[in-house]
N, C-alpha and C positions, 0 to 999 in steps of 0.2 A: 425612137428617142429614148423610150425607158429601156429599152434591151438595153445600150447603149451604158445611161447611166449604171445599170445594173453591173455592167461587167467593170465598169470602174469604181464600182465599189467593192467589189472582187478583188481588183488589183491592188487597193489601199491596204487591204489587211489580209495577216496572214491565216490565217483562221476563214477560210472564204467560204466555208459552211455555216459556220456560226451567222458570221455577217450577213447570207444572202439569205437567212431563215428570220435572220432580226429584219431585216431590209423589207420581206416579203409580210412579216408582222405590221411592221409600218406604216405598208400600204394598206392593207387591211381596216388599220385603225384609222386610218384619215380617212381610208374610202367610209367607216362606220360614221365617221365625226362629221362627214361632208352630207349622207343622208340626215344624223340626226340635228344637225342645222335646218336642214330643209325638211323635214319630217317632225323633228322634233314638240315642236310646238301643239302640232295634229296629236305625237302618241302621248303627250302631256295629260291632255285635255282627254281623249279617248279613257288612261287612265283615269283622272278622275271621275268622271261621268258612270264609267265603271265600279270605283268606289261607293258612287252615293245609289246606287241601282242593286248593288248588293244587298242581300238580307240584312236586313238592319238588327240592330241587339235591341231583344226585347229585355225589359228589364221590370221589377216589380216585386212588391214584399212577397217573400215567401211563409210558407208556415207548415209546419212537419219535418217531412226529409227534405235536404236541401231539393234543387229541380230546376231544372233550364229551358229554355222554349226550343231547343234543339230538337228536330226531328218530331215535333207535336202535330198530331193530325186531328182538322178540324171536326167538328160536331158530327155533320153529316158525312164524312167521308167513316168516322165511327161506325157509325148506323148500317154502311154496304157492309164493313168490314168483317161486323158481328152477324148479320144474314146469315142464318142456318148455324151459330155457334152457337153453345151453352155461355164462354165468358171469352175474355181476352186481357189480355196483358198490356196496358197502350197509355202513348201519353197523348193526352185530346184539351184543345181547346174549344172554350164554349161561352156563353154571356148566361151571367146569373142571371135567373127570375125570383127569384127570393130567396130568404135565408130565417131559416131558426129566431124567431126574434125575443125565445127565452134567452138562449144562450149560446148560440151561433153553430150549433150542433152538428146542423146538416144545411145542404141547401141545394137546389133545382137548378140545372142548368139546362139553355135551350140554345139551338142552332143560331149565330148571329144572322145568316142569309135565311134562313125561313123558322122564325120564332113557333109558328103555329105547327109545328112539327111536335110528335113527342119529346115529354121533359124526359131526363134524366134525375134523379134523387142520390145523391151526393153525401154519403157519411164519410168520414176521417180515422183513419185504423186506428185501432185501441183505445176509439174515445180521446186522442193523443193531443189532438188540437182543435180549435174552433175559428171560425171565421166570422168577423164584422159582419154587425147587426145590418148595417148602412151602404152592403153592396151590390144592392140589384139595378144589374143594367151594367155592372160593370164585364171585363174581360178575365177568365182566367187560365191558367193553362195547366191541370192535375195531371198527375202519375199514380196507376193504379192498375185497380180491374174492373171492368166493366161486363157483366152480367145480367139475367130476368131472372126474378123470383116473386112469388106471391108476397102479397101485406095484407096481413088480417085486419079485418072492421078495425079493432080495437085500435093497431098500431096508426091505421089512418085516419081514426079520430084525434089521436095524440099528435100525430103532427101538424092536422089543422087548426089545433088548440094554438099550439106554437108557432105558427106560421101567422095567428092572432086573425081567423076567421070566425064569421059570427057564429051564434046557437043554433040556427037553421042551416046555415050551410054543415056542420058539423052532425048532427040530426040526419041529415038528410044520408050521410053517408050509412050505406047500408052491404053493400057486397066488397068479398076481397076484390084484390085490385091488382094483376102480373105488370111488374113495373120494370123498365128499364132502369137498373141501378148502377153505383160507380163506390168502390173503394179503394180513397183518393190515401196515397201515404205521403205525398205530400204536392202541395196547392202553391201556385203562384198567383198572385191579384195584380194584376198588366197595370205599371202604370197609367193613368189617365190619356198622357201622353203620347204614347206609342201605340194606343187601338187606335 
């Protein structure tokens, strides 16, 4: 039966390439419109679902260089990466354990899946910017370098002055200290929302 029609519609018009390439079109499109009736609703829904399953937009004040949560690798995945490096190049997300609470100078971050892992110690190139007094425990995600270096007594009595640790815990500290360190150029703080 479609041979059939087919050829008379050939015979309608003179142009009977044109016509039987439109005609062949045709089918095509209704055979598409005939699935996506009956399919339709299924790859809607598939769509969406897909949408909301997607990496979702991290978003969050920034401070320094601007910075995106694109391509950020977490705390611990850091930690294999830098095995056996002197530094690295990386952008890493991690949950602050405290902050500077003279003047938001520097601050500690640690693995959100296993806290009790070594901190990281967090300064801001050029001294360029500081970070809220009021965010530990929050999410952030820096661009930087991450490296080990020594800290002399003196520099880690200074910071547990400002980190606002007592006399005796401060006292107490007595040897350098090889720290896992971060020079962040610039910080995002995750909204509340999207940790």
């Amino acid at each position: 039966m479609a041979l059939l029609h087919r050829k008379n519609v050939l015979r309608k018009n003179l142009h009977g390439k044109l016509t039987f390439a439109c005609y062949i079109n045709t089918l095509l499109i209704m055979r598409m419109l005939s699935v996506l009736k009956t399919w339709g609703p299924v790859l809607a829904l598939f769509v969406v679902l897909a949408a909301c399953n997607s990496t979702r937009s991290i978003t969050g004040q920034t401070f320094g260089e601007p910075i995106s949560a694109k391509e950020a690798i977490t705390y611990d995945d850091l930690l294999k990466k830098l095995d056996g490096k002197d530094s690295l190049a990386v952008k890493v997300r991690g949950t602050v354990e405290g902050v500077c609470q003279a003047k938001g100078c520097w601050m500690n971050i640690v693995s959100a899946k296993n806290p009790s892992q070594e901190s990281m110690f967090v300064k801001f190139k050029d001294y360029g910017f500081f970070m809220p007094k009021d965010i530990a425990g929050r999410e952030v995600i820096m661009q930087g370098y991450a490296y080990r270096e020594v800290t002399p007594v003196d520099e880690l009595k200074h910071y547990a002055e400002d980190e606002g640790k007592s006399q005796a815990e401060i006292d107490a500290i007595t040897q350098p200290k090889v720290e896992l360190k971060f020079m962040a150029s610039g910080v995002m703080l995750v909204d509340q929302a999207k940790q």
